[in-house]
N, C-alpha and C positions, 0 to 999 in steps of 0.2 A: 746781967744774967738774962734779963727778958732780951735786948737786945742777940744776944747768942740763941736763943729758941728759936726767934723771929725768922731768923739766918739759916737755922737747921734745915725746915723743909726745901728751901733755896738748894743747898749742899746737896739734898737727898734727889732734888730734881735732877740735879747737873750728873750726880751719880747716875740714875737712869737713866741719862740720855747716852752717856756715853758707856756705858756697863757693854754694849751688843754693836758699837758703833767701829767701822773698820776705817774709818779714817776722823780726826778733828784738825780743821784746822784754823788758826788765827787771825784775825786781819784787824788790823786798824779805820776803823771806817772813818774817821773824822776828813771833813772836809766835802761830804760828800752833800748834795742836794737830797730835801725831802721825798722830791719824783725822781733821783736815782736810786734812795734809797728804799722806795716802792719797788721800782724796777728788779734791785737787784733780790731782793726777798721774796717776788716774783719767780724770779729766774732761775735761784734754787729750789721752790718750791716745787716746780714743774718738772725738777730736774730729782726729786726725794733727796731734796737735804734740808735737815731742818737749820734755822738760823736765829741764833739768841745774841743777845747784850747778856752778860753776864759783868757780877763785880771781880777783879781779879784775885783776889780775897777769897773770896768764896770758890773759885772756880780749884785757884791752889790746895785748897782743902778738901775738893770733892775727888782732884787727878794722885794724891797724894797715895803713896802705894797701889800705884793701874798704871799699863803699859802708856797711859798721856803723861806720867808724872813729869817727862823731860821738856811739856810744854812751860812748866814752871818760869824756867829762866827767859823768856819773852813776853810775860805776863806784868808789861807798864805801857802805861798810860790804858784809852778809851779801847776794850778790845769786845770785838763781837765773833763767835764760834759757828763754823759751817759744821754740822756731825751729818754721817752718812752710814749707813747701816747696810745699805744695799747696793753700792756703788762705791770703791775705794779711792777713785779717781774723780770720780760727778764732784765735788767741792774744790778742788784745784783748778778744773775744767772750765765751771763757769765762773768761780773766782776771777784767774787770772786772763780771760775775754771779756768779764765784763769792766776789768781793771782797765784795757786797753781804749775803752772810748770812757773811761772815768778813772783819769790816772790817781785822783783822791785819794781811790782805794788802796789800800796797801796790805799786802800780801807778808804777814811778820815766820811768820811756821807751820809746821803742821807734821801732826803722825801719822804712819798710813803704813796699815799693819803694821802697826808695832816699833815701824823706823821712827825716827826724829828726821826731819828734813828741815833745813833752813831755807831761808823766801829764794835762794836759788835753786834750789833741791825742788820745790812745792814747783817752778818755772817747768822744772825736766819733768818730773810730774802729769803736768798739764798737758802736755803733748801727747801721754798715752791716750789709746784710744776706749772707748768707754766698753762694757763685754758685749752689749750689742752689736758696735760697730766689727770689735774681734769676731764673733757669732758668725754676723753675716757676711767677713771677709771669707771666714771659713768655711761656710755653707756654699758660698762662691767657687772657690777654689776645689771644694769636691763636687759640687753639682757636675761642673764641666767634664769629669772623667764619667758619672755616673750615667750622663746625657751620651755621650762617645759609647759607653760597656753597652746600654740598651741597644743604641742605632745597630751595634755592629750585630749584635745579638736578633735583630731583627731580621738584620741582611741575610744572617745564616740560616734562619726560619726561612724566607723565602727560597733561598736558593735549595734549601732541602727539599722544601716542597716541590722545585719544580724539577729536581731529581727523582723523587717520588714517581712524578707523571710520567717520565719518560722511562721507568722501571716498570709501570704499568702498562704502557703503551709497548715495548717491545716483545713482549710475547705474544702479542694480538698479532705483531707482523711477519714473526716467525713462522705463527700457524697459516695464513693465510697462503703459501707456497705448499704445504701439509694437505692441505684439501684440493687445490689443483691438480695435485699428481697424478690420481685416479682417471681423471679426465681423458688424462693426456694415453695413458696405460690405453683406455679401450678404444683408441681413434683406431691401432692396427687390426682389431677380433671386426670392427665392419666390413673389410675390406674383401674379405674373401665372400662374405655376401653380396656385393656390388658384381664381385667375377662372375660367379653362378648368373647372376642377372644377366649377364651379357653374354652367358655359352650358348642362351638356342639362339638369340637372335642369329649367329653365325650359322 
């Protein structure tokens, strides 16, 4: 009896951790060095996932009616849990890279919203990319139309402008022939005064 109380708050942790967790997944770490296994606890750590030893016992107890329940049937031997809350894919990710230069590691399952994936599945997994890197493929891929709508949006600012000027500019050139006329009208009203000038001399 004391030993089942002992156990309880264990169940109750494992419950919390994975109650709001969008992916858990399994690995077998045995085999692994002290300074990999710094590493790789490290590696998730940096990455927000947390990383437990848990007894499998207990672990069965706490998944039992929750969308983890189906990690049940891979839960033997030495098993330690990556849970992630804010990344669905961050525990497959650095899992199975940091697997690759520490083949020790062994990659047994995992759920990830709500699927069961087997250590092939968690493989296909790992290739997605993390929402960051989705984010800023995305932010990429509309920057460049948004970069293009401005430029061109620009062009047409200027060239309105410098249609503007020359809308401006052509009535000044209109008038400018407007006020010559006159001019030109009183060259003939002197001429008859130049004649008179000229009838005594004769």
């Amino acid at each position: 009896m004391a030993k089942v109380e002992l156990k309880q708050p264990i169940v109750q942790e494992i419950s919390e951790n994975i109650k709001d967790a969008q992916s858990v997944v399994v690995v077998d770490y045995r085999g692994l060095t002290v300074a990999e296994d710094t590493q790789l606890r490290k590696a998730l750590r940096e990455a927000g996932v947390s990383y437990k030893v848990y007894k499998n016992t207990l672990v069965s107890r706490a998944v039992e009616g929750t969308e983890f329940e189906s990690l049940r049937e891979v839960l033997e031997g030495p098993s330690a849990f990556a849970i992630s809350t804010t990344d669905a894919t961050a525990p497959a990710r650095v899992l199975a890279k940091f697997a690759k230069a520490a083949p020790a590691l062994e990659i047994k399952a995992g759920v990830v919203e709500g699927n069961f994936y087997d250590a092939n599945g968690m493989k296909a997994i790992a290739s997605v990319p993390s929402r960051e890197e989705l984010l800023s493929k995305l932010l990429g891929s509309l920057q460049s139309p948004i970069t293009n709508l401005a430029r061109v949006l620009n062009q047409i600012a200027e060239q309105g402008g410098a249609a503007d000027v020359a809308v401006e500019a052509t009535p000044v050139a209109e008038e400018a022939p407007a006020e010559e006329a006159p001019a030109a009208e009183e060259a003939p009203v002197e001429a008859p005064a130049e004649e008179a000038a000229e009838t005594p001399a004769e």
